[in-house]
C-alpha angles and dihedrals in degrees: 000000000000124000119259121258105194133356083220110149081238097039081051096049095052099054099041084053089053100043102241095112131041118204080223098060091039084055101058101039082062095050099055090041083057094041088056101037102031089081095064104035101033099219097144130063081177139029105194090198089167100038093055098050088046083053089043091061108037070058106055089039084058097040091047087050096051087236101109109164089230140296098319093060113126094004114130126226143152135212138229117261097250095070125083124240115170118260094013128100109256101197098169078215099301144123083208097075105026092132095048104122111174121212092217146061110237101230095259099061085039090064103047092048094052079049088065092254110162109221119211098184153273123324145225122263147159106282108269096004082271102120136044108222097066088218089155125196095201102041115023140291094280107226132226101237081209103053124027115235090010131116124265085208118233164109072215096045108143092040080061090041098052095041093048086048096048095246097130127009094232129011129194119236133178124230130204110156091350101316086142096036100044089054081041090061097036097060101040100249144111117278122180116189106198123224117283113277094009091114119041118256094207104122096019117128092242127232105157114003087205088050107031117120140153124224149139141260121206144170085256134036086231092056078050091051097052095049089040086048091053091043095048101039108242121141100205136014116191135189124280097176121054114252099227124140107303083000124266114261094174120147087013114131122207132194124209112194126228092222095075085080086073089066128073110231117198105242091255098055077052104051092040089041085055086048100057103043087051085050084053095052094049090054088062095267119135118221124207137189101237127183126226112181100174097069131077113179100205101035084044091043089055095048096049083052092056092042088055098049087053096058093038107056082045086062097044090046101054080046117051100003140271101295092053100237115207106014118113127252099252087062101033080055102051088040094057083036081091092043089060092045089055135215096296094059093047090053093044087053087044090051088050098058083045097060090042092053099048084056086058096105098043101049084064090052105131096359126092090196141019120218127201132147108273098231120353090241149044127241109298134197121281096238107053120080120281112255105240084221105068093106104035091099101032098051102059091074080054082054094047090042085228138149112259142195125215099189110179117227132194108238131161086345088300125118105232136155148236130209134222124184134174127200118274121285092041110091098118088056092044091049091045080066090073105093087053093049085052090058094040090049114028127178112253090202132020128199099274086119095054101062135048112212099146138148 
């Protein structure tokens, strides 16, 4: 058999279709390479070890037979530990609920798995889905693949971690205020955060009830449009921009907001944020200084924060009881964070992320897209102090309940990352960019070292 090239959903496709892969045998090469590297990077709360072989061979029955369910038929991929799938231990990356086994598939592990999806197991995130380095007391400090010792960000951490390592084609992460994006841009790949409420939260471990959503992160922006297309529900999603050499932008407009100037940015985000929006301009797209004065990233950034410790000691609380048993003390402090604030504070946040969301429509007058670094700063060392800033430009697309890009980008010999967001209600256009953000952003390596599939 020849090696794989690229664990790519359409590299994939096309090998499976000409015989020269079997999503068996890919299966288990993947198996085996998590099996030898998860020790060390901690991407995986759960290896399904059983599960996936069962998945790889349903696959290989339907492929053999010319009868595959769609694009996503024989591709592996695993899911973060705060969604439910039926049979497996869904810990939400905690101790606390290490014996939590759910009946049921949440919807958006449902539909990936009626997709013929092959799921190799649970994955490794910041307790309670309330952080962004995933260095995680119960299961293990969750390690950047791309720098030793360094964060892979969260809270999807180890859905960033075992993409970037080649362990899955494709992961699930959730996002509150960027914890798909900020691993996204971490770990040097594509992350999409769908629209608000366009996947169901059911199942769903819960954090904000106003943020939460659920997404994916890829190698390429295309593998993140077709998981992004069978979560969200969409049938098709075509091109809207025509796939031509470096991808033609003509007639976009962007939108780059004022406001930016309120965050920090470490001197490499800069450098690669300049460089994208001049590679956007060359492609015929025409970038513009917007204001929007509604938005504080760091006030809005806190109250989504406090908003997020209120639902979610509700939710611990209906769960495990009222002292919170079980969950360490990082976690049991931020969640009754929101109890000593009391309720006025709470409603005063919530009121906040109201206001934020009802200038949703307006912000995107006279701009197809709106570009911000994704986090201010690159992936940083375990053992230094978290920055407070890491959400303050990812969440305003949580605040806008709009679909959101986090593209990575090569700057100063550092891996960082660039957003693009479009208003609400436009996810499948969004999605349909993906071919030309391929072409803006290609990967300069794939997965071929990572397996051995050879002769």
């Amino acid at each position: 058999m020849n090696a794989l090239d690229s664990l790519s959903v359409a590299a994939l496709g096309r090998a499976y279709r000409a015989g020269a892969l079997d999503p068996v045998e890919v299966t288990e090469a993947l198996l085996a390479l998590i099996d030898r590297r998860n020790p060390e990077l901690h991407a995986f709360i759960t290896v399904s070890h059983a599960r996936a072989r069962a998945d790889a061979q349903a696959s290989r029955e339907r492929i053999r037979a010319g009868r595959p369910v769609g694009a996503l038929d024989g591709i592996p991929i695993a899911i973060k530990d705060n969604v439910d799938v039926a049979g497996l231990a869904c810990t939400a990356g905690s101790a606390a609920l290490r014996h939590r086994i759910p009946a049921h598939d949440a919807p958006a592990a449902a539909r990936l798995r009626v997709a013929g999806s092959i799921l190799l197991g649970k994955l490794n995130m910041h307790e309670g889905a309330l952080g962004a380095t995933t260095d995680n007391e119960a299961f293990g400090r969750c390690i950047n693949p791309l720098h030793a010792g360094h964060t892979p960000g969260g809270s999807s951490g180890g859905s960033g971690a075992a993409v970037a390592a080649g362990l899955c084609s494709a992961a699930v992460g959730s996002d509150t205020m960027g914890s798909i994006r900020i691993p996204a841009a971490y770990c040097g790949v594509f992350g999409y955060k769908p629209g608000n409420d366009t996947v169901p939260a059911e199942g769903i471990v819960p954090l904000c009830h106003a943020l939460d959503v659920a997404g994916p992160l890829a190698t390429t922006a295309s593998d993140c449009a077709a998981m992004a297309a069978v979560m969200i529900g969409l049938s098709h999603v075509a091109g809207a921009v025509e796939s031509v050499p470096g991808g033609d932008w003509k007639g976009l407009v962007v939108g780059v907001p004022g406001q930016l100037d309120q965050v920090s940015l470490e001197p490499a985000v800069a450098e690669g944020f300049r460089h994208f929006l001049g590679a956007l301009k060359q492609r015929g797209a025409r970038v513009v200084p917007i204001d929007l004065a509604h938005w504080n990233p760091t006030r809005a950034r806190r109250a989504g924060l406090l908003a997020s410790e209120a639902d979610a000691l509700d939710w611990w609380r209906a769960e495990i009881g009222h002292d919170l048993p079980g969950v360490s003390d990082t976690l049991s402090g931020m969640l009754r964070y929101a109890e000593r604030a009391g309720h006025e504070k709470v409603d005063a946040a919530r009121r906040v992320l109201h206001d934020l969301r009802s200038q949703a429509t307006s912000a995107f007058n006279g701009v197809d897209l709106i570009a911000l670094p994704t986090a201010p700063q690159a992936s940083f060392a375990h053992d230094t102090p978290a920055p407070s800033n890491q959400a303050d430009l990812t969440a305003l697309a949580n605040f806008y309940a709009c679909g959101a890009w986090a593209i990575p980008i090569a700057a100063s010999q550092r891996v960082v990352s660039v957003q693009l967001m479009a208003a609400p209600g436009r996810d499948r256009w969004l999605l349909s960019l993906a071919p030309a953000l391929d072409a803006l952003a290609p990967r300069s390596h794939d997965f071929a070292h990572a397996l051995d599939l050879g002769n």
